[in-house]
C-alpha positions as CSV (number, residue, x, y, z in Angstrom):
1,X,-64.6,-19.5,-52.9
2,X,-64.5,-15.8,-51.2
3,X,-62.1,-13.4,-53.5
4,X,-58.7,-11.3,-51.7
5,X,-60.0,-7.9,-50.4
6,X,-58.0,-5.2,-51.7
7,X,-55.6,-4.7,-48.9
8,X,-52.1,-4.2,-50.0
9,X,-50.2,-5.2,-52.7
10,X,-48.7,-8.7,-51.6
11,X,-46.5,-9.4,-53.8
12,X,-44.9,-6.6,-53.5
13,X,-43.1,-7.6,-50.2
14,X,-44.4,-11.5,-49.6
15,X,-41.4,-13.1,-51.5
16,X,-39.0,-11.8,-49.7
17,X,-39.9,-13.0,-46.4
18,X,-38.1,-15.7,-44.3
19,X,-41.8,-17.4,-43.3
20,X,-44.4,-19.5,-44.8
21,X,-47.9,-16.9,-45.4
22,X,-51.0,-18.4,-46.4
23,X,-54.1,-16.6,-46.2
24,X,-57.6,-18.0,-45.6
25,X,-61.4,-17.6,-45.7
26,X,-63.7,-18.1,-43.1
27,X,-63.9,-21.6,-44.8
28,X,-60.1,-21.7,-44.0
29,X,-59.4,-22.3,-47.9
30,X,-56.5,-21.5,-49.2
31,X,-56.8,-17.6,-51.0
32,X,-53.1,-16.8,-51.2
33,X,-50.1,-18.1,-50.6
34,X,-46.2,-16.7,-51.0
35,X,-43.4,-18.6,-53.2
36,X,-41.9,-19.6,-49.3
37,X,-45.0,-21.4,-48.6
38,X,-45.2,-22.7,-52.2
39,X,-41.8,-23.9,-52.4
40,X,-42.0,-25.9,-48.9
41,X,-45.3,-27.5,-49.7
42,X,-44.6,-28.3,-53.1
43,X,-47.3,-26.7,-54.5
44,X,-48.3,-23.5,-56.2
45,X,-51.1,-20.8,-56.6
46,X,-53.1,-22.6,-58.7
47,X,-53.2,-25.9,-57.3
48,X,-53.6,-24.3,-53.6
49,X,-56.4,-21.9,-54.1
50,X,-59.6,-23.1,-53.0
51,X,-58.2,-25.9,-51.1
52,X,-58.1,-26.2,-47.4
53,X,-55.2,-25.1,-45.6
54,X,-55.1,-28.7,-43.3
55,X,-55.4,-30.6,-46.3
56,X,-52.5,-28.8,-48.0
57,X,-50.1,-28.6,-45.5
58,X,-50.9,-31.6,-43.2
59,X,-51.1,-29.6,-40.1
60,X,-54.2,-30.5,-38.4
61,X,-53.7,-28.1,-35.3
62,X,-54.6,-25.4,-38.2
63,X,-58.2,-26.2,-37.5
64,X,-58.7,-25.7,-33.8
65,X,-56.0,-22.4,-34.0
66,X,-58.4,-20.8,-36.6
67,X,-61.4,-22.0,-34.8
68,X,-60.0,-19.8,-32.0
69,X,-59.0,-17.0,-34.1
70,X,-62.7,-17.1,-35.8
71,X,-64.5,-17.2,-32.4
72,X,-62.5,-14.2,-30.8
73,X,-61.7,-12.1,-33.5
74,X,-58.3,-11.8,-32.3
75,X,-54.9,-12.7,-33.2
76,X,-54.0,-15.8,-32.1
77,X,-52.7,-15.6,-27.9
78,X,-51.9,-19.1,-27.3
79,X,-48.3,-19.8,-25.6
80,X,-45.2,-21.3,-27.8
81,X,-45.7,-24.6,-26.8
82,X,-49.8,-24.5,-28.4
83,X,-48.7,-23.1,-31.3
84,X,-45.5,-24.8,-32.1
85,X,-46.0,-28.3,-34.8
86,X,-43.9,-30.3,-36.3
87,X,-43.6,-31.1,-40.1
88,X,-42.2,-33.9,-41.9
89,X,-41.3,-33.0,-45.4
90,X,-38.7,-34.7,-48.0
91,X,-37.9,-37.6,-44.9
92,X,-36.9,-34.3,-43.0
93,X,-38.6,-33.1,-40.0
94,X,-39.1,-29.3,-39.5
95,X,-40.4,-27.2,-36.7
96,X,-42.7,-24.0,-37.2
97,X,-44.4,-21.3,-34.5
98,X,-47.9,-20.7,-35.7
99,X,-49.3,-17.0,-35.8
100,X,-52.6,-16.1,-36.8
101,X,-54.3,-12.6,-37.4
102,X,-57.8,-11.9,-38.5
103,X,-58.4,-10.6,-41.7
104,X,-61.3,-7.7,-41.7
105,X,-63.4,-6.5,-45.0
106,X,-65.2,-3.5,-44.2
107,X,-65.3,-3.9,-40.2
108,X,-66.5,-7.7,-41.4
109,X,-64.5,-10.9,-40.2
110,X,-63.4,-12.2,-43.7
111,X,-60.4,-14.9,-42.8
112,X,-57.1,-14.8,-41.6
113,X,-53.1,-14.4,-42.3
114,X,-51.1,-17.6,-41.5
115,X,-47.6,-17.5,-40.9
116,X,-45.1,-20.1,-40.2
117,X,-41.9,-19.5,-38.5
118,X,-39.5,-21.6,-39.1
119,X,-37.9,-22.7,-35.7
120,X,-36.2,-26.1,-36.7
121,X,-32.7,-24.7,-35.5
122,X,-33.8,-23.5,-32.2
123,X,-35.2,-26.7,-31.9
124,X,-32.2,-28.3,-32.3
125,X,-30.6,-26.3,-29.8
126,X,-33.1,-27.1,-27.4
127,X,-32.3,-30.5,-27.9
128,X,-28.9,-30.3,-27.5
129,X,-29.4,-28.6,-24.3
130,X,-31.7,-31.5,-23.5
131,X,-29.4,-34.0,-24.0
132,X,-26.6,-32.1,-22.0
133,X,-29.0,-31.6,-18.9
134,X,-29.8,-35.7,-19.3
135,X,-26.1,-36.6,-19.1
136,X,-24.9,-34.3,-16.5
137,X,-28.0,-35.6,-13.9
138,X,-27.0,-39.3,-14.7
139,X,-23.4,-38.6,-14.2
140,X,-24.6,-37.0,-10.8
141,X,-26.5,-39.3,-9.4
142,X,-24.0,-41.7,-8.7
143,X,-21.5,-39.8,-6.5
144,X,-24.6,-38.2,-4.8
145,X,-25.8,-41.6,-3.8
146,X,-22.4,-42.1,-2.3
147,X,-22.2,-39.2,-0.2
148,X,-25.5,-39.7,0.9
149,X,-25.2,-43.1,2.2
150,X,-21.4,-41.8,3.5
151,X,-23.3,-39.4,5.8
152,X,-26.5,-41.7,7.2
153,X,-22.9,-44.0,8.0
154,X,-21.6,-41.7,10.1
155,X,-25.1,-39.9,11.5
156,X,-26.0,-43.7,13.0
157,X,-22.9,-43.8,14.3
158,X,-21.2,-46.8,12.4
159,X,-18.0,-44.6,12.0
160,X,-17.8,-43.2,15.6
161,X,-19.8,-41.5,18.0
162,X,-20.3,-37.6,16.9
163,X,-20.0,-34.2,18.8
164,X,-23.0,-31.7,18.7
165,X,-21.4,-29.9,16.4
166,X,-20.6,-32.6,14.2
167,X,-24.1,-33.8,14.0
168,X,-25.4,-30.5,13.5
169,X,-23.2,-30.3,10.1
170,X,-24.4,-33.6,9.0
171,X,-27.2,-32.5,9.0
172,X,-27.0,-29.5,6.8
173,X,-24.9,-31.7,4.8
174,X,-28.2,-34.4,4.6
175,X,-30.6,-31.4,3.7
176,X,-28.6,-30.0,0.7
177,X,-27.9,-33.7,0.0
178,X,-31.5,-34.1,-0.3
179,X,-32.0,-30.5,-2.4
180,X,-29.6,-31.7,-5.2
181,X,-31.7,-35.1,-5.2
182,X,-34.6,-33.6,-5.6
183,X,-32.8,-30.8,-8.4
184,X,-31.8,-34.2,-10.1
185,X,-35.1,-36.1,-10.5
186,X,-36.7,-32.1,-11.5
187,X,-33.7,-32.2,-14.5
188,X,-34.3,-35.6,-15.4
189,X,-37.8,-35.6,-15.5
190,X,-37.7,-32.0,-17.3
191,X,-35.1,-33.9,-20.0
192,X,-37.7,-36.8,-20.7
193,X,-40.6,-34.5,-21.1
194,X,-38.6,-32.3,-23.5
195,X,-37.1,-35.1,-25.7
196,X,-40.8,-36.5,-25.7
197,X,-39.6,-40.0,-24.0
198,X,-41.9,-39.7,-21.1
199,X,-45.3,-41.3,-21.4
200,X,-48.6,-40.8,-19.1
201,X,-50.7,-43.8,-18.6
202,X,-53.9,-42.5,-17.7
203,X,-56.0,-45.4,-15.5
204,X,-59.1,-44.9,-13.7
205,X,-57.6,-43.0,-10.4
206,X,-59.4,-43.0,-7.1
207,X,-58.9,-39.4,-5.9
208,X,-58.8,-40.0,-2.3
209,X,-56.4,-42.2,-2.7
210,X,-54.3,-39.5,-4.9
211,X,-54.7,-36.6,-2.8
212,X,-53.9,-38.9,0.6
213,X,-51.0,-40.4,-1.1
214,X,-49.4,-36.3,-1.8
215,X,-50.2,-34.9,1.6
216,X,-49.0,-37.6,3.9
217,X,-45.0,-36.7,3.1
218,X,-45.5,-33.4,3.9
219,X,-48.1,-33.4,7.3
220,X,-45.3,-33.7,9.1
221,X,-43.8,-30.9,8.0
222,X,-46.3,-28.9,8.0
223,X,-47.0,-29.7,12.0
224,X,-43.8,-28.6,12.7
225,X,-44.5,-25.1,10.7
226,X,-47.4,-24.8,13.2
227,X,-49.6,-24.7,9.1
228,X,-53.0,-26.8,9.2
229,X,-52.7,-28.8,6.2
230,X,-56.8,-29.9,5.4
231,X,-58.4,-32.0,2.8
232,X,-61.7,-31.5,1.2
233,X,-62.9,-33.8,-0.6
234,X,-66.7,-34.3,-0.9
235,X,-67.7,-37.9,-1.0
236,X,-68.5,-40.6,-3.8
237,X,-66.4,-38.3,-6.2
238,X,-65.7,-40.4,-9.7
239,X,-62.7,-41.7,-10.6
240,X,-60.1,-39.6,-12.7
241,X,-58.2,-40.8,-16.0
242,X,-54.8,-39.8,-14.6
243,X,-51.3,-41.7,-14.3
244,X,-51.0,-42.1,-10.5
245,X,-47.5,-41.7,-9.7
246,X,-47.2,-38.4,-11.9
247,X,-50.1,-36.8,-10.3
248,X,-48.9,-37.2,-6.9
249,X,-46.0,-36.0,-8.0
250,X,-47.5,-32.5,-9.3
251,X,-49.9,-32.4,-5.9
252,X,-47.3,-32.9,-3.7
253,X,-45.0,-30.2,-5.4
254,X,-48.3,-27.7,-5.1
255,X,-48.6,-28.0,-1.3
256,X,-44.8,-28.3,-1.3
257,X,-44.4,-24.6,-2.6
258,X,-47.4,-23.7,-0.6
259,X,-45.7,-24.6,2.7
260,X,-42.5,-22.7,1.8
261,X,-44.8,-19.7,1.5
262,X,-47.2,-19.8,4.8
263,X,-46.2,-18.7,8.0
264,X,-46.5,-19.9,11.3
265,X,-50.9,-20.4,12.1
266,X,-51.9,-20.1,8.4
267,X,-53.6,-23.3,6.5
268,X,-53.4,-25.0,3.2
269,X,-56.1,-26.4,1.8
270,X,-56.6,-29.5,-1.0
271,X,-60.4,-29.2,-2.2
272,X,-61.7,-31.3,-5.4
273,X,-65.1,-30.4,-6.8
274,X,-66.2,-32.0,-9.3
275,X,-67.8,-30.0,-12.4
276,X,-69.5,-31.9,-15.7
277,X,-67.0,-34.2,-16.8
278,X,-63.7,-32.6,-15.0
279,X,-62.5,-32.9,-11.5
280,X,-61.1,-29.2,-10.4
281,X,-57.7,-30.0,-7.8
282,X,-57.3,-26.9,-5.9
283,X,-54.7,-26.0,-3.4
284,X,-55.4,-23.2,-1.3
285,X,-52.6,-21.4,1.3
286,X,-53.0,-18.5,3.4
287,X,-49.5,-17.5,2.6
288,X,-47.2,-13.8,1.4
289,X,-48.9,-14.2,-1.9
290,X,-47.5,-13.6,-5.5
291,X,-46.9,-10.3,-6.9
292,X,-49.4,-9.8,-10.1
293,X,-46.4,-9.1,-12.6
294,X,-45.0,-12.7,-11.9
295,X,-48.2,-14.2,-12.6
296,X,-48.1,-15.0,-16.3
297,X,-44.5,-16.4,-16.1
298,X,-44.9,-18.3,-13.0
299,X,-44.9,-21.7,-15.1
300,X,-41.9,-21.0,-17.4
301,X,-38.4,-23.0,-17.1
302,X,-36.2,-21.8,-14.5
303,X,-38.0,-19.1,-13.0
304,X,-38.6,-18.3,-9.6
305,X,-40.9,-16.1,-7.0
306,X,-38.7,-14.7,-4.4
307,X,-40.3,-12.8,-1.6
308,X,-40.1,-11.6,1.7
309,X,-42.5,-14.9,3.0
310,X,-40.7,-17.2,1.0
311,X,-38.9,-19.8,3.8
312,X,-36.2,-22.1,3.3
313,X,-34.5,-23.1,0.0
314,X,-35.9,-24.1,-3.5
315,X,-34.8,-25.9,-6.9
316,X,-34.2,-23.6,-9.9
317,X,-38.0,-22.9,-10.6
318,X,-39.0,-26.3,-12.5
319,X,-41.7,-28.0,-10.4
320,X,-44.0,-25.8,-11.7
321,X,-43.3,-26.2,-15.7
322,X,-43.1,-29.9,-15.4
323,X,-46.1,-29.7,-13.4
324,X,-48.0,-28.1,-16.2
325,X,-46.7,-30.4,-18.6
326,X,-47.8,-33.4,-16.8
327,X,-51.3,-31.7,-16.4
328,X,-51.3,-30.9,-20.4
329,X,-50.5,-34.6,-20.9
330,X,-53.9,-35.7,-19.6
331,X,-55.7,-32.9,-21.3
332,X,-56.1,-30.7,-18.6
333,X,-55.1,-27.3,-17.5
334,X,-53.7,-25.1,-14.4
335,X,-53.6,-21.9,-13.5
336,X,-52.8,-19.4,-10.5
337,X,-54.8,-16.9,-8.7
338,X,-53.2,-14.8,-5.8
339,X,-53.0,-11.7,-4.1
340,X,-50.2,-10.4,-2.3
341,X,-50.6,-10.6,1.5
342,X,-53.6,-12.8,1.0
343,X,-52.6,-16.1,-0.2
344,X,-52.5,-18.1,-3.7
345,X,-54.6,-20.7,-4.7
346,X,-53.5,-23.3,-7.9
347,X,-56.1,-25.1,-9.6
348,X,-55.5,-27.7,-12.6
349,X,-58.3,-30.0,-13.9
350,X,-58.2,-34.1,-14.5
351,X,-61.1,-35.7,-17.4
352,X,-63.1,-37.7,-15.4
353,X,-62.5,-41.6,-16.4
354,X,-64.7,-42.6,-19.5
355,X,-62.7,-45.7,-20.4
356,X,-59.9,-47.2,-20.9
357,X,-56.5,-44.3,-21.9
358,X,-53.2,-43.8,-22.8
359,X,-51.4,-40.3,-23.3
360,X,-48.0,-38.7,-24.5
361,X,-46.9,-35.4,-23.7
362,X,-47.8,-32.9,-26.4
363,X,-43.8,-32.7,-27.8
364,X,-44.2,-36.0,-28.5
365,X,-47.1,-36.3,-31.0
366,X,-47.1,-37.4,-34.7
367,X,-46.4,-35.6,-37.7
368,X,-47.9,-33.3,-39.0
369,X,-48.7,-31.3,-35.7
C-alpha cells in the first residue's frame, strides 16, 4: 500500500468538515479517511487503511467515477444526476453528491480525494415537490377532460349551430385545451421518473417501425408549415433494445421542437446510422438555431430557448429532461449541436438488441449506488 504524500496537515482542518473525505491510491485503497467518514461507515483508520474504498463503503459507482478521474487526470465533470448514490445505513437511507479530485506527487498521478456530500434533505425536498406536482396533474385531469369533451360538444354542433366568431374561439379554446394536456402527461411522466416508479422494458424494436410511428403525428403539420419532414434510414438496420412507446415518445418531442423552430421551406431530417453495437437517432432542422450559452443547460428541468424563430407556444421546458432520462434508462446518451442561423441537430444513441432486457431509470437503482 502507497504511503500519504506530504501535502498538508489533514487533521488539522478534516474533522471539522460537514462531508465524508476519503483519500485513495491509484489502487483506489483506502489511505485516509476523516472521523465524518469514520463515524458514518462504522469504521476507523485502522480498519480502513489499505482496504478498498467500494468494499468499505458499499458504493460501487466509486469504481467507474475513479476510473474516469484516473484516465483524465481531472476532477471529476460528470452532472448531479451521475454522481449522486444512494446509501442505506442503520435501516436508513441517505443521499450523497460524489466529488473527486486527483491527487499529484511530484507532477505524478498518485490517487484521489473523495468527498461525500450529504444531500439526504434536499432529497427529501425534491420529493415532496414530486409528490405535489403528482397530485396537482391528477386532480387536473379530470376537469380538463370535461371541458375538452364540453367544447368538441358544441364544435360538432350538438349544442347549436355556431357563428364564425364563435368557432374561431373554440378553437383557441381546443388548442390551449390540448397544451395543458400535453403539460399534464410532461408533469406526470416527469413525477414517475423522479420518484423512480417508471420502468423501461427494453424489447427488440424494429426502427422503421419507431421512427414511422413518431413522424406520422406530425407530417401533417409540418405540410402545413410548408417544412419537408424526411426519413433516412438505410436498410436491413438491426433491431434496437428500447421500450417502444417511450421512444416514440422522445422522437416525436425532437421533431416536435424542431418544427416550432423552422421556418417556412426549411427541412427536418430523421437519419439512423448504425455504428458497432449502437444505433445513432439524429434529428436534423434547418431552423433559427440555439445560442451556444444555452447549450449546456438545454436538458435541465424547466428551462427554455426563446428566440426570435421560435413559432407558436411551448410547455415549461420538460420534454427535453424527460427525454434524456428516458434515453439514460436504456443506457444511451443525447446531446445537441447547433449554430445560430444554421440549424440544430439532436442525436441520442439506442444498444443494439443482444437479448432479451429490462431497465429502471437510474433514480431508481439499489442500494448502495
Amino acid at each position: 500500500m502507497s504511503k500519504l504524500p506530504e501535502l498538508i496537515n489533514l487533521d488539522t482542518i478534516a474533522d471539522n468538515l460537514a462531508d465524508a473525505v476519503f483519500i485513495v491510491d491509484l489502487e483506489m485503497e483506502v489511505v485516509w479517511l476523516n472521523q465524518v467518514a469514520e463515524e458514518f461507515f462504522h469504521t476507523s483508520f485502522q480498519i480502513a487503511s489499505g482496504k478498498k474504498i467500494t468494499e468499505l463503503t458499499a458504493i460501487n459507482k466509486l469504481d467507474s467515477l475513479l476510473n474516469e478521474v484516473f484516465e483524465q487526470q481531472t476532477e471529476l465533470k460528470t452532472s448531479y444526476e451521475e454522481t449522486s448514490v444512494k446509501v442505506k445505513r442503520d435501516d436508513q437511507r441517505y443521499y450523497f453528491k460524489i466529488a473527486i479530485k486527483p491527487v499529484f506527487n511530484e507532477d505524478k498521478l498518485w490517487g484521489a480525494l473523495v468527498q461525500l456530500t450529504d444531500v439526504t434533505r434536499f432529497h427529501e425536498i425534491e420529493k415532496i415537490k414530486t409528490d405535489f406536482v403528482s397530485i396537482v396533474s391528477h386532480e387536473f385531469r379530470t376537469p380538463l377532460t370535461t371541458i375538452i369533451v364540453g367544447v368538441e360538444m358544441l364544435k360538432e354542433g350538438m349544442l347549436g349551430e355556431l357563428t364564425p366568431r364563435g368557432k374561431e374561439v373554440l378553437e383557441a379554446i381546443g388548442s390551449d385545451c390540448e397544451r395543458l394536456s400535453r403539460l399534464i402527461d410532461n408533469l406526470m411522466e416527469l413525477s414517475r421518473i423522479e420518484s423512480g416508479t417508471i420502468y423501461v422494458e427494453a424489447e427488440p424494436t424494429d426502427v422503421n417501425d419507431l421512427v414511422q410511428e413518431a413522424v406520422r403525428p406530425l407530417k401533417i403539420q409540418s405540410e402545413k408549415q410548408g417544412v419537408e419532414l424526411i426519413t433516412d434510414l438505410p436498410p436491413e438496420l438491426p433491431p434496437v433494445a428500447a421500450d417502444f412507446n417511450k421512444s416514440v415518445w422522445v422522437l416525436t418531442n425532437l421533431v416536435g421542437n424542431a418544427l416550432r423552430y423552422t421556418d417556412q421551406g426549411g427541412t427536418i431530417t430523421v437519419r439512423v446510422r448504425q455504428r458497432s453495437k449502437r444505433l445513432f437517432f439524429s434529428v436534423q432542422d434547418t431552423g433559427s438555431g440555439i445560442p451556444k450559452e444555452h447549450l449546456d443547460k438545454i436538458f435541465r428541468k424547466y428551462v427554455q430557448v426563446s428566440g426570435p424563430g421560435r413559432k407558436g407556444t411551448g410547455g415549461v421546458g420538460l420534454g427535453l429532461a424527460i427525454a434524456k432520462d428516458i434515453i439514460m434508462a436504456h443506457g444511451g446518451e443525447i446531446w445537441v449541436d447547433s449554430e445560430v442561423g444554421k440549424g440544430t441537430t439532436f442525436t441520442f444513441t439506442f444498444p443494439v438488441y443482444q437479448g432479451s432486457e429490462s431497465v429502471t431509470l437510474p433514480n431508481a437503482d439499489p442500494e448502495g449506488g
